[in-house]
N, C-alpha and C positions, 0 to 999 in steps of 0.2 A: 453563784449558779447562773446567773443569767449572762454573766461574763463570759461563761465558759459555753452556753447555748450560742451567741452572738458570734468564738471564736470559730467555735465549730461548722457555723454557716457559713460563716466567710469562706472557710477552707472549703469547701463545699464549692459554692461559686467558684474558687478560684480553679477547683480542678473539673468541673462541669464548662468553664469560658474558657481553657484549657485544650479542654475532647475539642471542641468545636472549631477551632482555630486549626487543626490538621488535617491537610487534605486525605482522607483514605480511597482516595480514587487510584487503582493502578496505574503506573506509567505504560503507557503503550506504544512502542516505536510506531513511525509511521511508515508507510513503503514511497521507497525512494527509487527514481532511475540508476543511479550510482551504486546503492547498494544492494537493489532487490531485483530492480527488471531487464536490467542492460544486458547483464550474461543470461537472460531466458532469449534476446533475440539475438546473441550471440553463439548459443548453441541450438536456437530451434528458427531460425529465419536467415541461413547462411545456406549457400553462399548469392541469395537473391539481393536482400535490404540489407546488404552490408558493402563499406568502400569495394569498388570494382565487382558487386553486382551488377545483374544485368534491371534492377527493377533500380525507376529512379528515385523511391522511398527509402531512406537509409534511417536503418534505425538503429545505428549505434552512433548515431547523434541526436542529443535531446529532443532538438525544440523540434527535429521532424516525430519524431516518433511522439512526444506530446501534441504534435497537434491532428496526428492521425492515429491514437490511439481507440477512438470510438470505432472506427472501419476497423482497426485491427481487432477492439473485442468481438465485435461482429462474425469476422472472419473464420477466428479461433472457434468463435463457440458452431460455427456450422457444423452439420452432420458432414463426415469426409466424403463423402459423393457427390455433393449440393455443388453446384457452379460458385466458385466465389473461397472451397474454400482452404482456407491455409494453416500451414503451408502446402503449399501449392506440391503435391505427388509423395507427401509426407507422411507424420504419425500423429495425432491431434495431440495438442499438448496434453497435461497432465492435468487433473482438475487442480492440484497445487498450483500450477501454473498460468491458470488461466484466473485463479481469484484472487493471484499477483498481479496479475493486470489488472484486474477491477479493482482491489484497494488501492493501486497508484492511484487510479484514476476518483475513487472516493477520497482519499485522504490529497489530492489536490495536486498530482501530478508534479509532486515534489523532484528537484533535480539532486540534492544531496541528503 
């Protein structure tokens, strides 16, 4: 009997140290320039911040657009009337759009 109490704890521990050991945390993609943000300034910032615009910001290369991402959320989130804001004689992004720029730029301005 007491064999059989002792087995039975163990088994116990073993599937309780078991649960514990697996992460259950979702995987969560993170927003990338390559795979999430690049075609929003390729179809909503053309034909200014792109090769052979007239603005000398191009943002369909990374490291500018990573480093002037903060001006650009700014931009976006203007009211369209406001001086400043963009794009410039446009249609304001989309709120999808625009919280794809913010989690680039929370999850770290990932390039891939």
């Amino acid at each position: 009997m007491k064999t059989t109490k002792l087995f039975l704890l163990a088994i116990t521990a073993i599937f309780i140290l078991a649960g514990c050991s697996k992460d259950e945390t979702p995987q969560v993609d993170k927003v990338t320039y390559n795979k999430d943000v690049k075609s929003i300034f390729l179809s909503k910032c053309t034909p200014c911040h792109l090769e052979g615009g007239i603005n000398p910001s191009k943002f369909d290369d990374y490291n500018t657009a990573k480093a002037k991402i903060d001006a650009i959320l700014l931009r976006v989130n203007l009211d369209p009337t406001a001086q400043g804001f963009m794009p410039k004689n446009g249609t304001k992004l989309s709120a999808s759009e625009i919280n794809t720029l913010t989690m680039w730029k929370t999850d770290g301005t990932l390039e891939n």
